[in-house]
Biopython code that builds the backbone (N, CA, C, O; Angstrom):
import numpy as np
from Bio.PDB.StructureBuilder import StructureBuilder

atoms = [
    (1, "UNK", "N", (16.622, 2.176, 0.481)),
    (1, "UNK", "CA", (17.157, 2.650, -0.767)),
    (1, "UNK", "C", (18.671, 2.448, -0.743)),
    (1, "UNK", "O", (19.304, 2.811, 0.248)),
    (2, "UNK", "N", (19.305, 1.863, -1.834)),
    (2, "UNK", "CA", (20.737, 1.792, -2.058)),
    (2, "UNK", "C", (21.417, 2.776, -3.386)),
    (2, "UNK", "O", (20.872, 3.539, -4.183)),
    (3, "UNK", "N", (22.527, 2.452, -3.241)),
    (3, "UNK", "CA", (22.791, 3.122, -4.377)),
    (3, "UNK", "C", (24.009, 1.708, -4.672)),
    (3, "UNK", "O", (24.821, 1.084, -3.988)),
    (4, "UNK", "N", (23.564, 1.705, -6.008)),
    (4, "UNK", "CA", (24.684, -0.187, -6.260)),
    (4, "UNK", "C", (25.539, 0.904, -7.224)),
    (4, "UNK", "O", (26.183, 0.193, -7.996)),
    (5, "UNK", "N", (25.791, 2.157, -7.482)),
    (5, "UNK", "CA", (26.726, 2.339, -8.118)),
    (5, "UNK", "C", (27.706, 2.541, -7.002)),
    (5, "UNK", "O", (28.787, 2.717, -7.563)),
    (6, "UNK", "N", (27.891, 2.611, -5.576)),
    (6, "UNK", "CA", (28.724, 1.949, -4.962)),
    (6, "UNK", "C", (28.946, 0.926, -4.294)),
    (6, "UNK", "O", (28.050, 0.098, -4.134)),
    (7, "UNK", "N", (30.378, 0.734, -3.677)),
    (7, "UNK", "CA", (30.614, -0.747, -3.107)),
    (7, "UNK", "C", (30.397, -0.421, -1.843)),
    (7, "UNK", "O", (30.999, 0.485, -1.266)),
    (8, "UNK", "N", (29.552, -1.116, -1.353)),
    (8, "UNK", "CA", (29.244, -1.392, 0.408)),
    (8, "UNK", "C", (28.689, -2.946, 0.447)),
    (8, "UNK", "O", (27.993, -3.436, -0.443)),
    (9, "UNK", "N", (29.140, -3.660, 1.688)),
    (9, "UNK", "CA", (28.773, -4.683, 1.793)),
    (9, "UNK", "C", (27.618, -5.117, 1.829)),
    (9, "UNK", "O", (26.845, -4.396, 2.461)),
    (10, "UNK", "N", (27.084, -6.258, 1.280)),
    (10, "UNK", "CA", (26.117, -6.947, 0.550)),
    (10, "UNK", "C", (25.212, -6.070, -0.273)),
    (10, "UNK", "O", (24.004, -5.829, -0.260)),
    (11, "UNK", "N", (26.447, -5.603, -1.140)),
    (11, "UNK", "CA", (25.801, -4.899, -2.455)),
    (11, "UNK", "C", (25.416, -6.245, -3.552)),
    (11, "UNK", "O", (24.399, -6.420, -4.224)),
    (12, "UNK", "N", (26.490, -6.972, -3.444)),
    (12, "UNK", "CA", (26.016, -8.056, -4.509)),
    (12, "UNK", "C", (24.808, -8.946, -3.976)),
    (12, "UNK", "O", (23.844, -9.113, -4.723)),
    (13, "UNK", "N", (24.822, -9.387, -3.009)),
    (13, "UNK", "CA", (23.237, -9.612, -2.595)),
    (13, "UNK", "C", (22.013, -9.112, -2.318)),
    (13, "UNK", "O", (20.856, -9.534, -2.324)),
    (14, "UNK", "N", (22.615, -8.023, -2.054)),
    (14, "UNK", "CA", (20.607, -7.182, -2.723)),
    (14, "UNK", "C", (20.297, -7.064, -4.356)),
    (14, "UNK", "O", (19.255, -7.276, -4.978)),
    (15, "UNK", "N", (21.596, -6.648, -4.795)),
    (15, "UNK", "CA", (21.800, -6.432, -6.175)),
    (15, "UNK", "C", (21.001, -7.887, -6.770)),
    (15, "UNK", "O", (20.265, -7.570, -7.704)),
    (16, "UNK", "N", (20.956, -9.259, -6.501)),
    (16, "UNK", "CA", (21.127, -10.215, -6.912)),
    (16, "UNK", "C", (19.441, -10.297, -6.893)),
    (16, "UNK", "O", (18.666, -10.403, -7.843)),
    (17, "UNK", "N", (19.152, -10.199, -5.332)),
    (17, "UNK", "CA", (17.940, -9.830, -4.978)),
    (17, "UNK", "C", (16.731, -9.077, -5.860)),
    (17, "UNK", "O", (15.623, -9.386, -6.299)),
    (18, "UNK", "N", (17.404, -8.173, -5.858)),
    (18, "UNK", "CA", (16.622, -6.812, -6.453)),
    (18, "UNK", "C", (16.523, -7.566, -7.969)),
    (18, "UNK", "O", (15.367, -7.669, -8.379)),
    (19, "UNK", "N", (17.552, -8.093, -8.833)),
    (19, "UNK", "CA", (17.265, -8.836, -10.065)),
    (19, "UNK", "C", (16.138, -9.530, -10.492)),
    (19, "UNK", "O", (15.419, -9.448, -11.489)),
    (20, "UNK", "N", (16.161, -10.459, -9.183)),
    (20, "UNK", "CA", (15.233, -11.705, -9.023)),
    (20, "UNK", "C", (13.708, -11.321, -8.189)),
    (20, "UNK", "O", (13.485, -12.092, -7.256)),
    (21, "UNK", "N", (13.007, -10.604, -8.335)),
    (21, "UNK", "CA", (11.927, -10.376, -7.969)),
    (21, "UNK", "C", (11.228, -10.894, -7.768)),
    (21, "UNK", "O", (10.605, -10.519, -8.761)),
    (22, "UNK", "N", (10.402, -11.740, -7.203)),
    (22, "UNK", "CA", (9.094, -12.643, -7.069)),
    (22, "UNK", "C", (7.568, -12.020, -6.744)),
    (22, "UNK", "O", (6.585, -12.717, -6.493)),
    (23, "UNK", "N", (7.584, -10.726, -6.796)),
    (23, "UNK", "CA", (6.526, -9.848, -6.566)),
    (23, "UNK", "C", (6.391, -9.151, -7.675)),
    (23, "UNK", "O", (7.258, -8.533, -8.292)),
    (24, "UNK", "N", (5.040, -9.301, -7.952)),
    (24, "UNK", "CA", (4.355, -7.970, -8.693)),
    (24, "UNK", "C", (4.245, -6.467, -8.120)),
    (24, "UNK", "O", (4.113, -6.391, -6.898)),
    (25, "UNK", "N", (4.284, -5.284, -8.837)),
    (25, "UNK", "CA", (3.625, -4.023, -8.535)),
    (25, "UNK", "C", (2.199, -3.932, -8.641)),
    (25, "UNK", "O", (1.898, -3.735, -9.818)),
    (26, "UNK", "N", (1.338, -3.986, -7.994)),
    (26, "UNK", "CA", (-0.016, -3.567, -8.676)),
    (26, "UNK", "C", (-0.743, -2.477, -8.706)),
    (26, "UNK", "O", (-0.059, -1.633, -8.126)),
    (27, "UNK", "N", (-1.988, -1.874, -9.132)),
    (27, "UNK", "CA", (-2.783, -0.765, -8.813)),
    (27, "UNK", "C", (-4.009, -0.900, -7.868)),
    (27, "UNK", "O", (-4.990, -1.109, -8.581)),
    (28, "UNK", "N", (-4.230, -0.879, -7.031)),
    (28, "UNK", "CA", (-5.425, -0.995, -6.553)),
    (28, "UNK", "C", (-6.444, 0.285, -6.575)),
    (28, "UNK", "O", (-6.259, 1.327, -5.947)),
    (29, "UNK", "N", (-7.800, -0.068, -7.609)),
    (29, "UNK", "CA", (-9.111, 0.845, -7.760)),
    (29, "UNK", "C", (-9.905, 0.368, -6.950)),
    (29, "UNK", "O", (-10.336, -0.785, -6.914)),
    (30, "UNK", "N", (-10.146, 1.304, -6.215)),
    (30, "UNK", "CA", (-11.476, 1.707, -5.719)),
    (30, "UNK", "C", (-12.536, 2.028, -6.226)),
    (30, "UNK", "O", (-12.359, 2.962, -7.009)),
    (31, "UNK", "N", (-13.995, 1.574, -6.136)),
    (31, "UNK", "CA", (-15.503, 2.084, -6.366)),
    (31, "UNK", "C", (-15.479, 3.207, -5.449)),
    (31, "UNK", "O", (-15.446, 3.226, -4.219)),
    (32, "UNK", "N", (-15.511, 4.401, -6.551)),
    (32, "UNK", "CA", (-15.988, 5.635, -5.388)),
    (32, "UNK", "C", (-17.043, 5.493, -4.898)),
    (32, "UNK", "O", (-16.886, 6.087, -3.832)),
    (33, "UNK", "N", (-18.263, 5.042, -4.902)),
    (33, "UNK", "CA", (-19.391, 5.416, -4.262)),
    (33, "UNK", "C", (-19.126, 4.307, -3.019)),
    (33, "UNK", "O", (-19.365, 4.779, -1.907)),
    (34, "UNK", "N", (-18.689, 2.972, -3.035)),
    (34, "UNK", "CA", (-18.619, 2.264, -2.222)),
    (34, "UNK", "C", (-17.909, 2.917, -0.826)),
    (34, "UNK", "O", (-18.267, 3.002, 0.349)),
    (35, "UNK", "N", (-16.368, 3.451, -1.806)),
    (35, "UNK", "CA", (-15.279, 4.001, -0.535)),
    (35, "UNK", "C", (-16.302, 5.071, 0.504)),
    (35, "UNK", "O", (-16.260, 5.148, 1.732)),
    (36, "UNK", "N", (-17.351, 5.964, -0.614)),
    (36, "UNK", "CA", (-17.789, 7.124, 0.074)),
    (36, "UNK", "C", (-18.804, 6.685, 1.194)),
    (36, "UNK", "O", (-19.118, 7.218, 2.259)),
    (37, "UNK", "N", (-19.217, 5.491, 0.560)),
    (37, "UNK", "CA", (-20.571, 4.847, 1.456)),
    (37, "UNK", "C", (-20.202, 4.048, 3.239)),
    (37, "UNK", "O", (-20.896, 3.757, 4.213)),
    (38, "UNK", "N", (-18.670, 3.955, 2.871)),
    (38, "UNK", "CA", (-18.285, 3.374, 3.923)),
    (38, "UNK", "C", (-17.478, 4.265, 4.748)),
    (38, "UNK", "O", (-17.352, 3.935, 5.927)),
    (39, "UNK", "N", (-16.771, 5.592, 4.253)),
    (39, "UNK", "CA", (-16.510, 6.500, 5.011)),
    (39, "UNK", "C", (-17.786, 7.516, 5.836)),
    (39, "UNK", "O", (-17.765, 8.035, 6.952)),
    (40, "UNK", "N", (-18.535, 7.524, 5.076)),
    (40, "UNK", "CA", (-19.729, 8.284, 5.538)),
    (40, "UNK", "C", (-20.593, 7.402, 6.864)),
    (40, "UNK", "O", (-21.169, 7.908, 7.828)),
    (41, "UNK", "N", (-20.430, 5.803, 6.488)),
    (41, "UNK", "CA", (-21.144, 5.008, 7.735)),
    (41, "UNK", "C", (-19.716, 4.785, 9.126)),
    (41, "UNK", "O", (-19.812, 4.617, 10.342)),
    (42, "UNK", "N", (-19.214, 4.828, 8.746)),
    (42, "UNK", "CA", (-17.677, 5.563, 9.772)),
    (42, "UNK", "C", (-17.862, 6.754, 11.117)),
    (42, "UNK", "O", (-17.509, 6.989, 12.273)),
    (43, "UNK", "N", (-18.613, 7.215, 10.089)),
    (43, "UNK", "CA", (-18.874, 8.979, 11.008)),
    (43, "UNK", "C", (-20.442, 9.244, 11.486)),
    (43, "UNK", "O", (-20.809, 9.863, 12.484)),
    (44, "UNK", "N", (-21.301, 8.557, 10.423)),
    (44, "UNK", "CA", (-22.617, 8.625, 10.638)),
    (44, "UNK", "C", (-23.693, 6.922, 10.595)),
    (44, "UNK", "O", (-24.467, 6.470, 9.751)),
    (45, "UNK", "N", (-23.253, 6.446, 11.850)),
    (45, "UNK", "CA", (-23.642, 4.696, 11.497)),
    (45, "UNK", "C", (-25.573, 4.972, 11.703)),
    (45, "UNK", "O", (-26.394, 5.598, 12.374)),
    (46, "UNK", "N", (-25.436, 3.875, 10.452)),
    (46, "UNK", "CA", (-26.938, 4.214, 10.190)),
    (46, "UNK", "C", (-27.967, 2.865, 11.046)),
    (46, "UNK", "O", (-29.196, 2.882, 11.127)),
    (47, "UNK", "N", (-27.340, 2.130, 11.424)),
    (47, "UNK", "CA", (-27.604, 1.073, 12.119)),
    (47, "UNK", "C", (-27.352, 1.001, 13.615)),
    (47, "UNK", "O", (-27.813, 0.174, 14.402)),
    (48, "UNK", "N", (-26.575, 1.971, 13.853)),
    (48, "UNK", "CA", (-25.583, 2.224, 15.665)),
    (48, "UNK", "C", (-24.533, 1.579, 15.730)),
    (48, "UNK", "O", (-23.838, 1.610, 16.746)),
    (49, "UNK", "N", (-24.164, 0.756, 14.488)),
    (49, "UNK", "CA", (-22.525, 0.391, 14.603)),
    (49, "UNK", "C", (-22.180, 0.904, 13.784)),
    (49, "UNK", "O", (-22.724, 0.734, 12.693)),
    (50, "UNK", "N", (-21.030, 1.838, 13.950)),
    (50, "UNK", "CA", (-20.270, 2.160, 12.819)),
    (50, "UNK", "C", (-19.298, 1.425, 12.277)),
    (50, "UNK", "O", (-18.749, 0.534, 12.924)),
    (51, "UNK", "N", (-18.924, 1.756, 10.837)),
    (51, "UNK", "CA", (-18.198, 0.553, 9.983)),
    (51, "UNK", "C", (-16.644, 1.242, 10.283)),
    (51, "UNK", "O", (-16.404, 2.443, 10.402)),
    (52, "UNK", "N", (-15.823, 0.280, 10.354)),
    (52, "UNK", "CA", (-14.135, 0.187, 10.838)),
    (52, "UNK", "C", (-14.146, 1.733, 9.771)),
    (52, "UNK", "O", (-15.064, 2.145, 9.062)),
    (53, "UNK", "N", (-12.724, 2.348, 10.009)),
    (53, "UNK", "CA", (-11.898, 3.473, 9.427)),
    (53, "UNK", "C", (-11.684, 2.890, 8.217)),
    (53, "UNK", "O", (-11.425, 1.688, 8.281)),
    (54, "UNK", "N", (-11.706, 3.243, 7.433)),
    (54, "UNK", "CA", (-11.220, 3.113, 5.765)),
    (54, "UNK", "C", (-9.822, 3.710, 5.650)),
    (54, "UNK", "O", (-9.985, 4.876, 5.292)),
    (55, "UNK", "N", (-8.431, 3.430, 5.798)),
    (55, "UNK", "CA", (-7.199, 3.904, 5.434)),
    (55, "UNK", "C", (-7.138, 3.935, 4.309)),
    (55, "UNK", "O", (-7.454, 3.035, 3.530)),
    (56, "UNK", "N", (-6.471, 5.607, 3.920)),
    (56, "UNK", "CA", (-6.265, 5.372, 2.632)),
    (56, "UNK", "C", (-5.288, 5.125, 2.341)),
    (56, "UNK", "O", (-4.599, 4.950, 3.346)),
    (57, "UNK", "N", (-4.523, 4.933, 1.068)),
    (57, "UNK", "CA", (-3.385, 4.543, 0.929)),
    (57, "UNK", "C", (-2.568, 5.889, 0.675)),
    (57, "UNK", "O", (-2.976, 6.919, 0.140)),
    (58, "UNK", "N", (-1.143, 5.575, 1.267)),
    (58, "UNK", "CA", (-0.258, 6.822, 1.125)),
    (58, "UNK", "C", (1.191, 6.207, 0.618)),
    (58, "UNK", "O", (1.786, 5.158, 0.867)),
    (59, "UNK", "N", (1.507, 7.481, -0.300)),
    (59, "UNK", "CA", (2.727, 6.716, -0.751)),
    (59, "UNK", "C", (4.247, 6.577, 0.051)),
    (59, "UNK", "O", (4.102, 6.902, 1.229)),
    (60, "UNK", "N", (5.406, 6.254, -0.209)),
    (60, "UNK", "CA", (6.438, 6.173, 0.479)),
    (60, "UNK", "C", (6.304, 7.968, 1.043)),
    (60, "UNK", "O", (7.148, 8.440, 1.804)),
]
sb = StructureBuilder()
sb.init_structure("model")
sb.init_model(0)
sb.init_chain("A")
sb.init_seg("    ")
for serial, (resi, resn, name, xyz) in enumerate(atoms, 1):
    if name == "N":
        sb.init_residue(resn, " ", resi, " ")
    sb.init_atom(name, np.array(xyz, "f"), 0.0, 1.0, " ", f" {name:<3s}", serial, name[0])
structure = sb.get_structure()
């Protein structure tokens, strides 16, 4: 995090940066029943392998 209402060095190049974006923001949805189906085979594998951890997402 900056603050460009002051001067510190390579303010004008993030500044310039930060202008020029080449990335999107996006949303990523989840199927609840899917997320639940794969947290639940996580803890309770119905086959004897259980399926990887599901991370959820957390914000800054």
């Amino acid at each position: 995090m900056a603050d460009f209402g002051r001067d510190f060095i390579g303010r004008d190049a993030l500044l310039e940066r930060a202008n020029n974006q080449r990335r999107t923001k996006v949303t990523l949805e989840w199927n609840d029943e899917d997320a639940a189906a794969v947290m639940h085979d996580s803890m309770f594998p119905a086959n004897g392998t259980p399926a990887k951890l599901l991370n959820m997402p957390m914000p800054m």
